[in-house]
MARZA-124429 format. One record per residue (C-alpha): residue in one letter; x, y, z. Coordinates in steps of 0.05 Angstrom, whole numbers, plus 32768, in hexadecimal, padded with zeros to 4 digits. Example, Ala and Ser with C-alpha at 12.3 -4.5 7.8 and 13.67 -1.06 7.14 Angstrom:
a80F67FA6809C/s81117FEB808F/
//
This chain:
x7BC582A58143/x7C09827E814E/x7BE682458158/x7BC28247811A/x7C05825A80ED/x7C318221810D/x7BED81F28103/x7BEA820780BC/x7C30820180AC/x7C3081B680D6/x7BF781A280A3/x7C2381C18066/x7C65819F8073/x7C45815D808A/x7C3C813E803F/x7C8881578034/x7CA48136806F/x7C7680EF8068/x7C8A80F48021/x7CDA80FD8032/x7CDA80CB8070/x7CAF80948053/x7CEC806F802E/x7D0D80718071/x7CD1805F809D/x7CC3802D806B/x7D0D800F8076/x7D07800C80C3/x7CD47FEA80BD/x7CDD7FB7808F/x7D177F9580A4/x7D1D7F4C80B7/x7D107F3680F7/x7D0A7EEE8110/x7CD07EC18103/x7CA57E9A8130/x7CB67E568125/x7C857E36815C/x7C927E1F81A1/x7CDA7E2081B8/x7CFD7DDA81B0/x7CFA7DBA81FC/x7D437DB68207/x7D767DDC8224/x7DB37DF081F6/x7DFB7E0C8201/x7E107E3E81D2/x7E5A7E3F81BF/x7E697E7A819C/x7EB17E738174/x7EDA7EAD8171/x7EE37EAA8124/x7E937EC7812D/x7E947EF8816C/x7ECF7F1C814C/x7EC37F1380FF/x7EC67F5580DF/x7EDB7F6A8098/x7EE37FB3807A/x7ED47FD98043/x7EE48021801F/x7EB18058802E/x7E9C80918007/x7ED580B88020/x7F0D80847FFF/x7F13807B804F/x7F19802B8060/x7EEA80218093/x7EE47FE980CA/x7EA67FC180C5/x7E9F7F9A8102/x7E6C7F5780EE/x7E717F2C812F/x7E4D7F498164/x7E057F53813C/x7E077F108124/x7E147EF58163/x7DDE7F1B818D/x7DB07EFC8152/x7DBC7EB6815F/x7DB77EBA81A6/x7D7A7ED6819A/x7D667EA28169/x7D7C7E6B8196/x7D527E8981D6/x7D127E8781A1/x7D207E438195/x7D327E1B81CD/x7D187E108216/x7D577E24822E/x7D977E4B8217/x7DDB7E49823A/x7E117E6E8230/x7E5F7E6D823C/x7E6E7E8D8284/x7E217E8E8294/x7DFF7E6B82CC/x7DDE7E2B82BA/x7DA57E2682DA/x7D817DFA82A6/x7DA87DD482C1/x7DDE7DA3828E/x7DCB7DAC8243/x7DAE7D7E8211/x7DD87D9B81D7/x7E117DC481CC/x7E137DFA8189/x7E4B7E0F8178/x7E517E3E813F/x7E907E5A8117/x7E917E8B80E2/x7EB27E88809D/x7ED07ECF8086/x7E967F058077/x7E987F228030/x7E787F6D8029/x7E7E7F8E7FE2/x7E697FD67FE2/x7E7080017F9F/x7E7E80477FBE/x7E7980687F71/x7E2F80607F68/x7E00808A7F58/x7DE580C77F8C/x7DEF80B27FD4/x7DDF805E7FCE/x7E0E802B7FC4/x7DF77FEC7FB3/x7E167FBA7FE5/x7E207F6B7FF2/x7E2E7F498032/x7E367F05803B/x7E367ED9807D/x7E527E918078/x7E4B7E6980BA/x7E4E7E2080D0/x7E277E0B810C/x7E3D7DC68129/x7E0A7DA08159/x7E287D748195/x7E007D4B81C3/x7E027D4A820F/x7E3C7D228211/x7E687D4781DF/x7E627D1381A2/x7E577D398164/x7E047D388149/x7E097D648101/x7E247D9B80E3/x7DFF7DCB80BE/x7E167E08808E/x7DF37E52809A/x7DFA7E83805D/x7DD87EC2805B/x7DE07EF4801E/x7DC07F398024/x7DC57F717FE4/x7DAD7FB97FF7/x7DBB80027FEA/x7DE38027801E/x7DD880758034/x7E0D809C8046/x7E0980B8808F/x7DE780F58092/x7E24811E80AA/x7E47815C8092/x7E8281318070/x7E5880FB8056/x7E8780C7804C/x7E708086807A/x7E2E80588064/x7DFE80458090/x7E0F7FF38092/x7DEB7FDC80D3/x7DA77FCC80BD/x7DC47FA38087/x7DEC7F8280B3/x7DAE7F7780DC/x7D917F5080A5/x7DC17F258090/x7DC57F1280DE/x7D797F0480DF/x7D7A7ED780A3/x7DB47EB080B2/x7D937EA68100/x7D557E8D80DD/x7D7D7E5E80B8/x7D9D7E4D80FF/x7D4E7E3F811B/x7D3C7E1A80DF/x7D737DE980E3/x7D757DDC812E/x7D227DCB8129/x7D2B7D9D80F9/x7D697D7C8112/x7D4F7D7C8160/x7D017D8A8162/x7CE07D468178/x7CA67D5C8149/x7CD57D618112/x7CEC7D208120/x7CD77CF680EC/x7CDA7D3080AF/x7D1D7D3580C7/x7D277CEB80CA/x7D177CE9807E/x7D2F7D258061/x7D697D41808B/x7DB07D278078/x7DDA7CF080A0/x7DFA7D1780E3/x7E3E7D4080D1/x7E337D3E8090/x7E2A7D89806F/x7DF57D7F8045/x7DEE7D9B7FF8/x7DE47DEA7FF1/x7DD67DDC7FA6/x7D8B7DF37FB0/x7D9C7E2C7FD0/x7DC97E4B7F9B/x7DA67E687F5B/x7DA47E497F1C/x7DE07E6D7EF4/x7E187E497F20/x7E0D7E137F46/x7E357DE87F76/x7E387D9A7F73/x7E227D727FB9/x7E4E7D8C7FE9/x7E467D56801B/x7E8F7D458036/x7EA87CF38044/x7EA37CE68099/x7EE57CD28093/x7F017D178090/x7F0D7D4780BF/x7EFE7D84808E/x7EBA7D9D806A/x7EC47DD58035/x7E947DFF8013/x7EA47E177FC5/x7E7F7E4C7FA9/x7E8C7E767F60/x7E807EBE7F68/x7E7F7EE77F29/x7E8C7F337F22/x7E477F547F0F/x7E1C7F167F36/x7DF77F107F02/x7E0F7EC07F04/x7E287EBE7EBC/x7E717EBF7EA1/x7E847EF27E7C/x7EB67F097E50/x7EEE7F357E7E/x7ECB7F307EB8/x7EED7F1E7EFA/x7ED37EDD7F1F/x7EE97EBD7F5D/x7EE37E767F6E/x7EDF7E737FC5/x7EF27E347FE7/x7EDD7E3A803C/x7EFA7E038065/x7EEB7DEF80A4/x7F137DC280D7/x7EDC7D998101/x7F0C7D6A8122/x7F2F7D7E8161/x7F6E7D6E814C/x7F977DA78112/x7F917D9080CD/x7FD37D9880AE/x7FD67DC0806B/x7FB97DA78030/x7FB27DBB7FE3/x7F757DDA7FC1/x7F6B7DCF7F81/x7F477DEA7F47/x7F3A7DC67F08/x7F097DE07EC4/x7F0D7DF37E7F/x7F577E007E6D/x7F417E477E4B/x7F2A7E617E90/x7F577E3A7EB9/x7F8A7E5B7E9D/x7F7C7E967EB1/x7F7F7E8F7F00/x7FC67E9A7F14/x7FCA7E657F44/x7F9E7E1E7F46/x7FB47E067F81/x7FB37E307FBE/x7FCF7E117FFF/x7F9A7E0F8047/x7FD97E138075/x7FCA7DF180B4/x7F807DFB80C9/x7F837DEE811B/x7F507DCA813A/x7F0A7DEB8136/x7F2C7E2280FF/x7F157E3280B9/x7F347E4D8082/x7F197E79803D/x7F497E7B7FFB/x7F367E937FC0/x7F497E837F73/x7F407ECC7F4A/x7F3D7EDA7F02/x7F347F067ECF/x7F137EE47E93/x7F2D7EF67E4F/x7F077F287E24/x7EF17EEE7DED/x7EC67EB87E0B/x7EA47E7F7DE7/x7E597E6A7E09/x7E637E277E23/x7E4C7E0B7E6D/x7E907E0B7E93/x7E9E7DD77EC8/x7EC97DEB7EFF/x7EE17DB47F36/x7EF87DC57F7B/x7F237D8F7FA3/x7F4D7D897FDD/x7F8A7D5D7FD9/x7FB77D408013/x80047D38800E/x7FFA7D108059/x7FC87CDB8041/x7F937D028070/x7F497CFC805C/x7F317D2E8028/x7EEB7D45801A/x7EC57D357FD8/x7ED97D637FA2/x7EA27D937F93/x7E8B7DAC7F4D/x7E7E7DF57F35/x7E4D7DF67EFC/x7E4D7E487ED2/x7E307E5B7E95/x7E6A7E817E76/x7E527EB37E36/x7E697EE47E08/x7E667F337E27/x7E297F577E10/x7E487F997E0E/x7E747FA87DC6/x7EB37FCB7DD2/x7EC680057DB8/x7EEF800F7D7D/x7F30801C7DA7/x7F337FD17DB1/x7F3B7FD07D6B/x7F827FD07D6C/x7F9B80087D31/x7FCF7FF97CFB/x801C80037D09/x804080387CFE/x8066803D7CBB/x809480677CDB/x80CE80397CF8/x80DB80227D3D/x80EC80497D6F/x812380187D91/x813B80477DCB/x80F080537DE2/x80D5802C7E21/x808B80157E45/x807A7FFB7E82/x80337FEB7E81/x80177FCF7EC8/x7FC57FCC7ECD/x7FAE7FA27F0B/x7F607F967F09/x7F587F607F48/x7F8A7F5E7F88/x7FA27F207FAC/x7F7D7F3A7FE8/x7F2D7F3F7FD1/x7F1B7F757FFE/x7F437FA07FCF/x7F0A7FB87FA1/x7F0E7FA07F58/x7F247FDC7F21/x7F027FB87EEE/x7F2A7FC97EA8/x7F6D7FD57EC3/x7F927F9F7EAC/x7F707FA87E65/x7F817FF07E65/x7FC57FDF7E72/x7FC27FAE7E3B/x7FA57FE37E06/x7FDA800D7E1E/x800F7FE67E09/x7FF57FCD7DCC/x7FE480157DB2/x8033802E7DCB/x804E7FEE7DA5/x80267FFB7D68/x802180497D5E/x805B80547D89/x808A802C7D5F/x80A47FFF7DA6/x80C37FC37D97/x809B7F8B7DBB/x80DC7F7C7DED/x80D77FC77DFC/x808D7FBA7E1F/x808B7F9D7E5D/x80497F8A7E74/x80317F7C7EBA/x7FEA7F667EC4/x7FC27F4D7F04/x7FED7F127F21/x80337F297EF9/x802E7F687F17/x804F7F5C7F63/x80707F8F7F8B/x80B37F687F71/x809A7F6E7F28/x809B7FB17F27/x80D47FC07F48/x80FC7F907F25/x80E27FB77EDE/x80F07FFD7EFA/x812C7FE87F1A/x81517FBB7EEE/x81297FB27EA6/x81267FF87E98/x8164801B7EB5/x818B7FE47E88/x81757FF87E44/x816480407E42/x819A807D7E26/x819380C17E2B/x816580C97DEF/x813680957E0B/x80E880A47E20/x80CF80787E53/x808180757E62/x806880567E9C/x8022804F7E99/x7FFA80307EE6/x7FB7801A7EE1/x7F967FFF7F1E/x7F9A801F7F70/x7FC280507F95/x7FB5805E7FE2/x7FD4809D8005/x7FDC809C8055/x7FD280D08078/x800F80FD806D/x800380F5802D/x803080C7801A/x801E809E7FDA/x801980597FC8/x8009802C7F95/x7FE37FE77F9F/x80077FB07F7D/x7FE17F6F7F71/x7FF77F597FAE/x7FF67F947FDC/x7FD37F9E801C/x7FB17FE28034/x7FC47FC4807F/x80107FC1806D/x80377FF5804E/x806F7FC78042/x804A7F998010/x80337FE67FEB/x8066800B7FB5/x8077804E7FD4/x806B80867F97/x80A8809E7FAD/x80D080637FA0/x80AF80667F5B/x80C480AB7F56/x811080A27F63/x811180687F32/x80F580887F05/x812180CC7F0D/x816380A17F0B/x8151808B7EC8/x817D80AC7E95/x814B80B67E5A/x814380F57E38/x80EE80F67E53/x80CD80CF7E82/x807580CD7E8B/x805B80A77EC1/x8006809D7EB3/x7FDC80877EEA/x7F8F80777EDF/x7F69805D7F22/x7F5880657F67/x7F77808A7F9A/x7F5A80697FE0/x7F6E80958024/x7F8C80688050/x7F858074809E/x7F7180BC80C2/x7F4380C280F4/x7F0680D080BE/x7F07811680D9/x7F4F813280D0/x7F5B814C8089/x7F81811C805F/x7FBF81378037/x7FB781317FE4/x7FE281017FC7/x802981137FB3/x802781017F67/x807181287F5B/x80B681167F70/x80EC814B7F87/x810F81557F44/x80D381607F1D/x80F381347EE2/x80B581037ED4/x807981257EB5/x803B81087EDA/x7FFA80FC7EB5/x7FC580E27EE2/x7F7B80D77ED7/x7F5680F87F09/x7F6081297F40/x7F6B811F7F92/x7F4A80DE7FAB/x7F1A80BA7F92/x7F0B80947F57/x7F1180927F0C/x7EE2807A7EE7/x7ED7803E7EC0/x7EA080357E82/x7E847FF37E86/x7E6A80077E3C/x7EB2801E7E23/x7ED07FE97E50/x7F0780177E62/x7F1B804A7E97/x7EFF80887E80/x7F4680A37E80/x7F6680707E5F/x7F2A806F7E28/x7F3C80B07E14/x7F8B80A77E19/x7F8B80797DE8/x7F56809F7DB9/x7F8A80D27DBE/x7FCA809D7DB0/x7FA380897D7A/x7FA480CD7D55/x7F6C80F57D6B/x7F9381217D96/x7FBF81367D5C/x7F99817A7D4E/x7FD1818C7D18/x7FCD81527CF8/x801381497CF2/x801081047CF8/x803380FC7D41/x801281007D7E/x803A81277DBF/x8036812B7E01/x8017816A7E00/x7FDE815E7DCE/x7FCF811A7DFC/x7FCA81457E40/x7F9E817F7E18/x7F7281477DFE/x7F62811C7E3A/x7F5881647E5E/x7F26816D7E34/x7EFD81357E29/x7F0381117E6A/x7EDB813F7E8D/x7EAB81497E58/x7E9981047E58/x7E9F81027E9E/x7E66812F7EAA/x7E3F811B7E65/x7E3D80CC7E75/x7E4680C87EC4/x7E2E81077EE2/x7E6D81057F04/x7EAA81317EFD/x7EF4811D7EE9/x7F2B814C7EDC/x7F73812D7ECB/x7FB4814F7EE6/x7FF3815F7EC1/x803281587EFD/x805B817F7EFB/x802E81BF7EE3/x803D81C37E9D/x807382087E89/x807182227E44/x80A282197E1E/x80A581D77E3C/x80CC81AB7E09/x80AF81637E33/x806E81727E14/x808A816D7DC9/x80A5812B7DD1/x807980F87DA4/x805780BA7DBD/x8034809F7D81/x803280A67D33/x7FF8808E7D1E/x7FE9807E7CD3/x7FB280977CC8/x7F8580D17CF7/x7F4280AF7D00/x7EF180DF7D09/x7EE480F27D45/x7E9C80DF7D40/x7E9680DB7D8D/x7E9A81077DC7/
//
């Protein structure tokens, strides 16, 4: 009879279970393995593995905030020994016996820095993901004399899991990582046939380009941006590789989106190349938005390589045109340089309208207010691209202070605004420090407002991510705390400090409990307005084009927070506005939650809350949620 209930119950659940385990079976299953190519190639190769591949490695923020090691190396080069044994009679390798006795050719491969973009916010328990493999694979005959030099790229997209564990919080990243290892080892097989296969011999004779010479990836890259030949002179000792990355990949331009423009250099000679200038060169309305145009290499030793990268934010208004970017290298020494190569983008208008809060209201009739002070910082891209992009920072910031400076009644010289590249550790401090503490009196109300990253360590300890901070180096971070006494030395009759962004944990052992942030300082003097709660992030509307926070702070600046209709606009009715709607919208639009936080915990009668921020003329509908 037991037999018959558990057989009953087997046939029962078996639909449920096929129907729950086929995505999963269906993934095993269909990954990428190498292809069968034909015969292996009847010579006997060494492999020279560089070090810049056996230990790449990159890392990347899991779902936890937690910045996780992603070692890259090992996988990829397991996969190209493998490809190599499929390929050739013969395959020797560094320390090994060679009993093939001396080899034909030598490989030796190096690897450019991986890229891996994860977006931990998405929806349910899948991240959509990107991992890129660059690699250069140089071909040396029996006597050491240099044959070609050929360029592997792999680029694999997929949605991550999270590990099925009580906490959560890492993705499962090895079978994508498998992948972009098989595909960059067929690339590998591919290139050595047609290079070294007698068979191949004559279709390589015709179509294969002259020997180290790193032939054009133009027909490899899709049709929105597109390199120019990339084939580098004999003469010099370097071959570079520039590619145009934009924000959303989907290879147009757009209007505030953040693009990058990577330059990969490799030194082929055996000899150090000493340091040389990059340069980029385009249309003077996007050029000028890069911070820097020429980036230096340093000295690239012999056999080294070297990745640098021109970031920008492009402005809000675009006109369509076809931009033309050129990348070049250019020698203070007289050294050989490589051609220059071209970056061709379709640059366009955004498709999304912006909301009426870019609109920017009238100004105030009521007088300046010349004792009043802003410090507006929003950082959207980091010196360091591993540091994940917050999108609308730097524009929030820039709302911010336009809003204070028109409803607020701020003189323009009492708005100091620090966005992306102007916002270094030493910017800020020398605002806090210096700028401020040098015009305020006791009647004064300060505001800083942060848009952009903070990161807390383990004791809790808080910090926030300049433009050109490092989550490896506390030193090149700005301690809270330092924030916090600046900010409590000020003599000003009220002083707000808003923060709308991420808040990364930074080191723990994954399984230790991670102290909260410390958003207060010891006196309790600055009032702390902050858009979410605990780790995590804050989000951003790619319709509203805002942080969801910020959207509704200045909705509230604006007047729509003044529920008395008095015609000013406090502290208080700000705080009991974005407590409202933020998570509202939060759970209406996202399916996410959001709760801001009032620091310290807000006393009645607290007089702080009374002070005004804005008049605005006129109190527009609130139409929207």
């Amino acid at each position: 009879m037991k037999t018959h209930r558990a057989l009953i119950l087997g046939m029962l659940l078996l639909p449920v279970l096929a129907s729950a385990g086929c995505e999963s079976i269906k993934s095993r299953f269909s990954r990428q393995t190498l292809p069968d190519l034909g015969p292996p190639v009847p010579l006997t190769i060494q492999m020279d593995v560089d070090p810049s591949l056996s230990a790449a490695k990159t890392e990347y923020i899991d779902g936890c905030g937690r910045i996780r090691p992603f070692s890259i190396g090992p996988t990829v080069e397991d996969m190209l020994i493998q490809a190599a044994h499929q390929t050739f009679r013969a395959v020797v390798l560094p320390g090994s016996h060679a009993s093939a006795g001396k080899p034909d050719v030598t490989v030796r491969i190096r690897m450019l820095d991986p890229r891996f973009k994860i977006q931990p916010d998405a929806l349910y328990d899948r991240a959509p993901a990107e991992l890129s493999l660059d690699a250069l694979a140089e071909f040396f005959d029996a006597a050491g004399a240099p044959l070609a030099e050929r360029p592997l790229q792999s680029t694999r997209k997929e949605r991550l899991q999270l590990e099925l564990t009580q906490q959560r919080c890492d993705y499962i990243v090895d079978p994508l990582l498998q992948d972009a290892s098989t595909v960059l080892a067929t690339q590998f097989m591919q290139e050595a046939r047609v290079l070294l296969d007698p068979t191949h011999a004559a279709a390589a004779a015709a179509s294969a380009p002259p020997a180290s010479v790193v032939p054009t990836e133009a027909a490899q890259k899709p049709a929105g941006i597109v390199p120019a030949n990339s084939t580098t002179t004999m003469a010099s000792p370097l071959s570079f590789k520039a590619t145009l990355l934009d924000e959303n990949s989907n290879l147009l331009l757009e209007g505030g989106e953040r693009i990058r423009v990577r330059v990969d250099i490799v030194n082929t000679d055996s000899q150090a190349v000493q340091p040389m200038t990059v340069q980029l060169a385009g249309p003077p309305a996007l050029i000028a938005q890069f911070p820097a145009t020429k980036l230096s290499t340093g000295t690239i030793e012999a056999g080294g390589s070297k990745s640098l990268e021109f970031i920008a934010t492009l402005p809000q208004s675009l006109n369509p045109q076809q931009a033309e970017f050129q990348v070049s290298l250019a020698s203070g020494t007289g050294q050989p340089v490589p051609a220059p190569q071209t970056l061709l983008a379709s640059v366009r208008p955004t498709g999304i309208t912006t909301d009426d809060v870019d609109h920017v209201p009238a100004p105030t009739t009521e007088g300046q207010r010349s004792g009043d002070y802003l410090l507006s910082i929003g950082i959207s891209s980091y010196r360091e691209p591993h540091i994940g992009a917050r999108k609308y920072a730097a524009l929030d910031a820039e709302m911010v202070a336009t809003y204070v400076q028109a409803l607020g009644g701020l003189p323009k010289n009492n708005v100091r605004l620090l966005q992306d590249w102007s916002a270094l550790r030493p910017d800020i401090e020398e605002a806090l420090l210096d700028w401020l503490p040098s015009k305020l009196t006791q009647d004064s109300l300060v505001t800083v407002y942060f848009a952009g990253q903070a990161v807390v360590s383990p004791t809790g300890d808080t910090f926030l991510i300049p433009y050109d901070g490092s989550l490896g180096s506390t030193s090149r971070l700005y301690p809270l705390k330092d924030l916090e006494a600046a900010l409590e030395r000020l003599k000003a009759k009220q002083v707000l400090f808003i923060f709308d962004g991420t808040v990364l944990k930074n080191g723990g052992d994954g399984r230790s409990k991670v102290v909260a942030p410390k958003w207060t300082g010891t006196s309790g003097k600055v009032l702390h307005l902050t858009g979410a709660t605990g780790f995590g992030k804050s989000l951003e509307s790619d319709t509203w084009r805002h942080g969801l926070f910020t959207y509704y702070l200045l909705r509230a600046l604006r007047g729509e927070a003044d529920l008395n209709r008095n015609g000013e606009v406090t502290i208080g009715e700000v705080t009991d506005y974005v407590n409202r709607k933020v998570p509202a919208a939060a759970r209406h639009t996202f399916k996410q939650e959001q709760q801001p936080q009032v620091f310290p915990a807000r006393q009645a009668p607290d007089k702080g809350m009374d002070v005004v921020l804005t008049r605005p003329p006129t109190i527009p509908a609130t139409d929207k949620p």
